[in-house]
C-alpha positions in Angstrom: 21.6 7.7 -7.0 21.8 6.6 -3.3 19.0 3.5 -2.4 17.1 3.9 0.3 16.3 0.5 1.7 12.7 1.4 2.0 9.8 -0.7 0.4 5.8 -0.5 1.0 2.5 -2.8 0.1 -0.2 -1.4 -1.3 -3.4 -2.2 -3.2 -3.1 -0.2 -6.9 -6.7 1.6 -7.3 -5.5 2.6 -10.8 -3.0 1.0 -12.7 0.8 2.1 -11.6 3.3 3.3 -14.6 5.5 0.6 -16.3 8.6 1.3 -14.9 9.6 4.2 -12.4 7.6 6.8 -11.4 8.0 10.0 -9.2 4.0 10.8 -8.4 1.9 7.9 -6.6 -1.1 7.2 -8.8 -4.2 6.1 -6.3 -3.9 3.4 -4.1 -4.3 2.0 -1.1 -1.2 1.3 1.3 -1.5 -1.8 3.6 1.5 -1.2 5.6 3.8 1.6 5.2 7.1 2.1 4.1 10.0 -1.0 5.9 13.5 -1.9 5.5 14.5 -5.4 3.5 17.6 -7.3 4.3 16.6 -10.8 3.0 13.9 -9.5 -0.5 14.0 -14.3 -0.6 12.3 -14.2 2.8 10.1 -11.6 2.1 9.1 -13.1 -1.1 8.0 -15.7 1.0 6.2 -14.3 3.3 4.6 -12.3 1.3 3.5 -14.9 -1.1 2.1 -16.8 1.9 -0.2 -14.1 3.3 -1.6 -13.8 -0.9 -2.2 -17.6 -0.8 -4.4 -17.3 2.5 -6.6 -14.0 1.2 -9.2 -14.6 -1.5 -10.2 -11.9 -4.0 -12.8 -9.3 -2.1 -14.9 -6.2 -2.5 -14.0 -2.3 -1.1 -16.3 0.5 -1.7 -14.9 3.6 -2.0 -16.5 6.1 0.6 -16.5 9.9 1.4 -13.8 12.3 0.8 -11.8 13.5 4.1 -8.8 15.8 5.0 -5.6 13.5 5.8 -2.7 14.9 7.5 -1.9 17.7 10.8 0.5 20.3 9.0 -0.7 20.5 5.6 -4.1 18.6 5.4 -4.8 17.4 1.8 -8.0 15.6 0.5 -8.1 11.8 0.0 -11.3 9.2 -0.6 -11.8 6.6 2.2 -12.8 3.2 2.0 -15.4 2.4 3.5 -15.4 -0.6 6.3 -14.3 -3.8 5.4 -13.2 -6.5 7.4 -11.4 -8.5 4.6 -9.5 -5.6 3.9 -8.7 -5.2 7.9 -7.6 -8.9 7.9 -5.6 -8.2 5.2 -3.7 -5.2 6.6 -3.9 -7.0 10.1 -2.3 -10.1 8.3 0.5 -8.6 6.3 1.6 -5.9 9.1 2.1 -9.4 11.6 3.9 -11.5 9.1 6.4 -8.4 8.3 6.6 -8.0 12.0 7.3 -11.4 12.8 9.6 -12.5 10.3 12.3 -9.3 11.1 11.0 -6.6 8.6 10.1 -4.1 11.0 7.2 -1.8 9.8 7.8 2.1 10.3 5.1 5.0 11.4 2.9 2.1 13.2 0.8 5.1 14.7 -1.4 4.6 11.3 -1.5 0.6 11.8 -4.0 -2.1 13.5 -6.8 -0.5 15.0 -5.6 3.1 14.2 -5.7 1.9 10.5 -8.2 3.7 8.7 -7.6 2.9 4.6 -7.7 5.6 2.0 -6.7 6.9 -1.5 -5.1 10.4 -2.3 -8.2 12.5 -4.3 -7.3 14.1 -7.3 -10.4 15.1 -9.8 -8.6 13.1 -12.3 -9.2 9.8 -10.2 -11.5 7.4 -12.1 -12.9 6.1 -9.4 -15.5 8.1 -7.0 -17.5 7.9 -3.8 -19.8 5.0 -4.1 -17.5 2.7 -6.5 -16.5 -0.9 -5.9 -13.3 -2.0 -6.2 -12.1 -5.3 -6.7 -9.2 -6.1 -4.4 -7.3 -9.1 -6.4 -3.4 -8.4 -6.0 -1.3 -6.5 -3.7 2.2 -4.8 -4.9 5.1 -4.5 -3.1 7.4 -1.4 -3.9 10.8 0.2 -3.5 11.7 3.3 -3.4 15.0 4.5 -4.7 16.0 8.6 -2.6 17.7 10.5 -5.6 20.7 11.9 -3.9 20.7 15.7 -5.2 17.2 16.2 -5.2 15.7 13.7 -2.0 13.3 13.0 -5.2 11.9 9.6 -4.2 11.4 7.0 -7.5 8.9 4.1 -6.8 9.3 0.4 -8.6 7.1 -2.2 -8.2 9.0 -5.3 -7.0 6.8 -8.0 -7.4 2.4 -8.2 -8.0 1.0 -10.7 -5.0 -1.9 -12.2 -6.6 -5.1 -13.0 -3.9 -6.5 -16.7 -4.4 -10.0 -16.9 -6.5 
């Protein structure tokens, strides 16, 4: 097994599986996939940026095509500036304290937040969900098969 220094933050719609996992279950991504050379300095960082956020509110809106080659349904959320402030915040701080953020083309005002749809997700169009944690995640590239196997690192909890 070969690591690939690659981690993510995201916002768990449904609960992730204990342990490793091939197949995302829904959630939201705040900033996509960065490298980690000091995992102490991010800690801090990203600790910092959950201390400043207070728990908030997304509704879940319509369902869209996502992606140029092979488009592929997902759920967007509607508008929300905490949410915005949130991504805006985290993407910065990563920026700022060396952990340079990849595929920036989808960040800041190009940021448009969203779930992969599957018929099996419990939550639909019109739902509220309550935003009270971020994750951050690595993800380990399985040499033979370029199969990528997601960890959560560590659970960011908002303030009340």
């Amino acid at each position: 097994m070969a690591v690939r220094n690659e981690h993510l933050v995201v916002i768990m719609v449904e609960p992730a599986p204990v342990g490793e996992f091939v197949v995302w279950p829904p959630h939201i991504t705040i900033v996509p996939w960065f490298p980690v050379d000091d995992p102490g300095r991010l800690d801090k960082v990203l600790s910092r940026i959950a201390a400043r956020h207070k728990i908030f509110q997304v509704k879940v809106g319509r369902l869209a095509d996502w992606g140029k080659k092979k488009p592929f349904e997902v759920q967007m959320i509607k508008e929300s500036g905490d949410l915005h402030r949130l991504h805006w915040d985290v993407f910065h701080a990563l920026e700022k304290s060396g952990f340079p953020v990849h595929q920036k083309e989808h960040l800041g005002a190009k940021y448009r937040p969203h779930f992969i749809y599957k018929k099996t997700n419990k939550v639909k169009e019109g739902d509220t969900i309550a935003v009270v944690s971020f994750v951050l995640f690595k993800q380990i590239r399985l040499k033979k098969t370029g199969t990528m196997i997601k960890r959560a690192a560590k659970e960011y909890f908002l303030s009340a």
